[in-house]
PyMOL CGO cylinders between C-alpha atoms (Angstrom):
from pymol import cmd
from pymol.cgo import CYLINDER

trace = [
    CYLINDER, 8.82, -32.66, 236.80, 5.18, -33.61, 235.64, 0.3, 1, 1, 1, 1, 1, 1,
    CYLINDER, 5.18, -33.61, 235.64, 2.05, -34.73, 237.29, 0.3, 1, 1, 1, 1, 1, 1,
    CYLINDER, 2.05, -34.73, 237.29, -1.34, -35.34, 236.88, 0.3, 1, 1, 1, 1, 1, 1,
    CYLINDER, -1.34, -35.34, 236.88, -3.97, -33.83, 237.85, 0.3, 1, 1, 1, 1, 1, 1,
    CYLINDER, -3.97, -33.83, 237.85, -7.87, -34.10, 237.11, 0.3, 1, 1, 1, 1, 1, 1,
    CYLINDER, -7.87, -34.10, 237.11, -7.29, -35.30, 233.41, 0.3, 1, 1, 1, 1, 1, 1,
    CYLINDER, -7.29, -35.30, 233.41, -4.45, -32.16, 233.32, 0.3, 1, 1, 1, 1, 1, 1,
    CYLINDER, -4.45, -32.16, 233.32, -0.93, -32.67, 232.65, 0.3, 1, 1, 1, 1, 1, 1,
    CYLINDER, -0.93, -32.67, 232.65, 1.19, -30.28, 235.07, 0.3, 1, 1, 1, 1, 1, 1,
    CYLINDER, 1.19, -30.28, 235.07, 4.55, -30.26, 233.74, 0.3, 1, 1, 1, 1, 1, 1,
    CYLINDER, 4.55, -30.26, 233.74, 7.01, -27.86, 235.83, 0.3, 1, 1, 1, 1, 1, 1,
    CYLINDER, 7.01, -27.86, 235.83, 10.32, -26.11, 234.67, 0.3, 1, 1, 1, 1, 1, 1,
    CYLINDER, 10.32, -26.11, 234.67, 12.61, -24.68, 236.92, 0.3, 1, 1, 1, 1, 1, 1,
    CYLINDER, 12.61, -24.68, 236.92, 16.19, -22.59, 236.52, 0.3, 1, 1, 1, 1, 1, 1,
    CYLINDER, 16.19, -22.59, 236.52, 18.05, -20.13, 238.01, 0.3, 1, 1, 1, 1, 1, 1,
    CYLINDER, 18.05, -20.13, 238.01, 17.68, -16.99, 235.84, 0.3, 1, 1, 1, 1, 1, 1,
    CYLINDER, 17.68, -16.99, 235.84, 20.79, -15.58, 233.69, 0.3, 1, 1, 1, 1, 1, 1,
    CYLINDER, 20.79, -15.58, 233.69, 22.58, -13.30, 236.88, 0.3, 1, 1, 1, 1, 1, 1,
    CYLINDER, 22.58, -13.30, 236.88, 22.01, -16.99, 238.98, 0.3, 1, 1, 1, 1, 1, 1,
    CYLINDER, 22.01, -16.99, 238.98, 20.18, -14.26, 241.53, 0.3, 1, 1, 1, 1, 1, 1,
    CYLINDER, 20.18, -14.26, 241.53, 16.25, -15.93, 241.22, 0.3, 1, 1, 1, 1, 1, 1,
    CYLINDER, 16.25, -15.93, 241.22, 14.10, -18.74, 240.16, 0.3, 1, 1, 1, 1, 1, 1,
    CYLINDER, 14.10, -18.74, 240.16, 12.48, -18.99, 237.85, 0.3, 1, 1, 1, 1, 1, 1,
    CYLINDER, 12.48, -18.99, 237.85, 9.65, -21.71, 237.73, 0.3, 1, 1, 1, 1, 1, 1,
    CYLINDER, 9.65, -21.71, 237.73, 7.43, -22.16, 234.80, 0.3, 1, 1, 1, 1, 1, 1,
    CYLINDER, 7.43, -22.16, 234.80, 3.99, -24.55, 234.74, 0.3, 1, 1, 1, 1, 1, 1,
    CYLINDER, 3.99, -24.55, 234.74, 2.54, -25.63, 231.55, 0.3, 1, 1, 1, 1, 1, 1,
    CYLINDER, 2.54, -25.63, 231.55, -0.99, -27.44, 232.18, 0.3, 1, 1, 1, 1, 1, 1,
    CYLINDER, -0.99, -27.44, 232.18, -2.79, -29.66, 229.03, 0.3, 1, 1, 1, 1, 1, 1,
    CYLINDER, -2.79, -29.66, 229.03, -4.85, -31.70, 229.10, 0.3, 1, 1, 1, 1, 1, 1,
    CYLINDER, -4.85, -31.70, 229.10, -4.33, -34.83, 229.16, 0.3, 1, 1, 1, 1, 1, 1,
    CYLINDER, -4.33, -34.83, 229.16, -7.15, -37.48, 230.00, 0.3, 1, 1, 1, 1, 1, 1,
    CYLINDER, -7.15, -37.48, 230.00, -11.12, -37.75, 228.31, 0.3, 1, 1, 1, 1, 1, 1,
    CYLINDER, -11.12, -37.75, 228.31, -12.95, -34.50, 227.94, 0.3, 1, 1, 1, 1, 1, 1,
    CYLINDER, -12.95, -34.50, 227.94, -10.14, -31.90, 228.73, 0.3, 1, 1, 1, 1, 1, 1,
    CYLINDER, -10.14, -31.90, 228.73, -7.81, -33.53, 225.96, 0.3, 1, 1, 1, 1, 1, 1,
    CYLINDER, -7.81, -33.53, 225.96, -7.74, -30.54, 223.94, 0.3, 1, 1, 1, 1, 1, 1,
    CYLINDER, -7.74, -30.54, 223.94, -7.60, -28.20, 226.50, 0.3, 1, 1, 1, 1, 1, 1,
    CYLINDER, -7.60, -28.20, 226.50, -4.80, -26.12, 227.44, 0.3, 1, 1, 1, 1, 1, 1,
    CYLINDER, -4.80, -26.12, 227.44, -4.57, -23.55, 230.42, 0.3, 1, 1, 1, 1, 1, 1,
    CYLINDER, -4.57, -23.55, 230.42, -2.21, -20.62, 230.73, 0.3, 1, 1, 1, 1, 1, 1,
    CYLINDER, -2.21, -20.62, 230.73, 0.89, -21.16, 231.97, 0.3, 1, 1, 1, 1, 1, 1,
    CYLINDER, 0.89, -21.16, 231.97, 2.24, -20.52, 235.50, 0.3, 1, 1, 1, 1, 1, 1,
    CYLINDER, 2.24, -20.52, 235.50, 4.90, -18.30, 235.84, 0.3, 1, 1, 1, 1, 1, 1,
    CYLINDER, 4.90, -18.30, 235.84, 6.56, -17.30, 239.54, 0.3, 1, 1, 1, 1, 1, 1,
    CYLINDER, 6.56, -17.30, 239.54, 10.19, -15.65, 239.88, 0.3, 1, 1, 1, 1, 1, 1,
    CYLINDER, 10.19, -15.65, 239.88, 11.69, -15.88, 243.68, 0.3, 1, 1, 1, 1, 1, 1,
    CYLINDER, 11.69, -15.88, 243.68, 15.07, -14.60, 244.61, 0.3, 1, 1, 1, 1, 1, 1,
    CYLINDER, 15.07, -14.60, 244.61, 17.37, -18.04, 245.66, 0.3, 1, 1, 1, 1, 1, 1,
    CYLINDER, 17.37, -18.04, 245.66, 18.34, -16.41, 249.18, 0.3, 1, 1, 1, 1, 1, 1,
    CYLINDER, 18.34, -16.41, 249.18, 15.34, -16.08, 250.31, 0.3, 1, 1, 1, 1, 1, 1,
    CYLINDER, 15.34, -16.08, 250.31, 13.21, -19.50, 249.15, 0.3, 1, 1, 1, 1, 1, 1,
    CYLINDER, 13.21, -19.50, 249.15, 14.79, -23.13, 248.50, 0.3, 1, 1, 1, 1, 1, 1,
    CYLINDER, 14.79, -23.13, 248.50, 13.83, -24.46, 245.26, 0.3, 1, 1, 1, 1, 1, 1,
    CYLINDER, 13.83, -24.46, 245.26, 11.70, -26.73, 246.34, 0.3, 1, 1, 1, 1, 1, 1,
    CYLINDER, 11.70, -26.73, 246.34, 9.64, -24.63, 248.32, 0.3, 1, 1, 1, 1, 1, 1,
    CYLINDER, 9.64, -24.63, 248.32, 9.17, -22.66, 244.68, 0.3, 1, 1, 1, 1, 1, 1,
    CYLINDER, 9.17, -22.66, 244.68, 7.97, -25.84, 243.05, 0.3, 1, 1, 1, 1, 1, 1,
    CYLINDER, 7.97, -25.84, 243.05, 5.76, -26.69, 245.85, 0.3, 1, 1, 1, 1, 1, 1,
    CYLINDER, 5.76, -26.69, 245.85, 4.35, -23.07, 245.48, 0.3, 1, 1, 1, 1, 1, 1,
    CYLINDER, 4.35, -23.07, 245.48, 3.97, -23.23, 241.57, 0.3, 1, 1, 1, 1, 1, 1,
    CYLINDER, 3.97, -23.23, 241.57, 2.29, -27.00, 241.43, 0.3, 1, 1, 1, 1, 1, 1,
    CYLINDER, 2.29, -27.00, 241.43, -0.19, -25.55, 243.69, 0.3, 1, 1, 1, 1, 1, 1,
    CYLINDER, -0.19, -25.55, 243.69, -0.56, -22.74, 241.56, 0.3, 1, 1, 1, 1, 1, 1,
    CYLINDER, -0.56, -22.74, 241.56, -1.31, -24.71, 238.70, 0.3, 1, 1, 1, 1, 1, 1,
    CYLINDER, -1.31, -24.71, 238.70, -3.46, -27.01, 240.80, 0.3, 1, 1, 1, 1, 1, 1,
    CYLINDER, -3.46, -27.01, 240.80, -5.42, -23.85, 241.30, 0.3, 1, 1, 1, 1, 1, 1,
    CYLINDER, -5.42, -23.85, 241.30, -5.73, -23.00, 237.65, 0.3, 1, 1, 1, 1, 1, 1,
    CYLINDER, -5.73, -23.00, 237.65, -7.15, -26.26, 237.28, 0.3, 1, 1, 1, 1, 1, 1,
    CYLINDER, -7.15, -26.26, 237.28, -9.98, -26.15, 239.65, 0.3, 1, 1, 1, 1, 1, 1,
    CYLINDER, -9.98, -26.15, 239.65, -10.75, -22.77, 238.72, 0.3, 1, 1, 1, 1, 1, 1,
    CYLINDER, -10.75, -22.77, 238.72, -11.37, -24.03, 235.15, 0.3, 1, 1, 1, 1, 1, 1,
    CYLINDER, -11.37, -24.03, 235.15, -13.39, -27.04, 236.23, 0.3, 1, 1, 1, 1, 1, 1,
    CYLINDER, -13.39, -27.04, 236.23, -15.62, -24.37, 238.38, 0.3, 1, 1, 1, 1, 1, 1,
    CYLINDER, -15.62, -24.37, 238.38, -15.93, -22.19, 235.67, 0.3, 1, 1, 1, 1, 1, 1,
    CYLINDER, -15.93, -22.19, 235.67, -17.43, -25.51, 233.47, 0.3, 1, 1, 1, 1, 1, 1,
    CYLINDER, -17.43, -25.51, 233.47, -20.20, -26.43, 235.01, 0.3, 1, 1, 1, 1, 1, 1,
    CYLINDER, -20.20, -26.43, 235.01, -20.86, -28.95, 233.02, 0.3, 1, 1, 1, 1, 1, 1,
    CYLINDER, -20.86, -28.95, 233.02, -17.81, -31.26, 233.59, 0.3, 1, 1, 1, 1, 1, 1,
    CYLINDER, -17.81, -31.26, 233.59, -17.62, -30.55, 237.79, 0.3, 1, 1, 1, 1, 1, 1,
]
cmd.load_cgo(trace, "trace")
């Protein structure tokens, strides 16, 4: 799944891991749009076991997470807030 968000590209991976016991959900956030083209944040990683979270509660969690990253960069730049 991808979205956009504040000229970032959030795209979102998520599996179960190899015992089929957790998931695992991976962000990846880029830049996408005018002045934070060339940027690229850390990823996002979070690991939940599947009895006791649905998976989409884990991407909910994760996009938020990333959302987070993403505002914490633009506060961090005060030039571009």
């Amino acid at each position: 799944m991808a979205i956009e968000y504040r000229g970032f590209q959030i795209n979102v991976d998520t599996k179960a891991d190899a015992t089929d016991t957790q998931w695992l959900c991976r962000a990846d956030i880029h830049g996408a749009e005018g002045e934070v083209r060339e940027v690229a944040l850390p990823c996002v990683e979070l690991a939940f076991p599947k009895l006791k979270i649905d998976v989409l509660m884990v991407v909910s969690m994760v996009e938020h997470k990333a959302r987070q990253s993403v505002d914490e960069w633009y506060a961090a730049q005060p030039a571009m807030a």
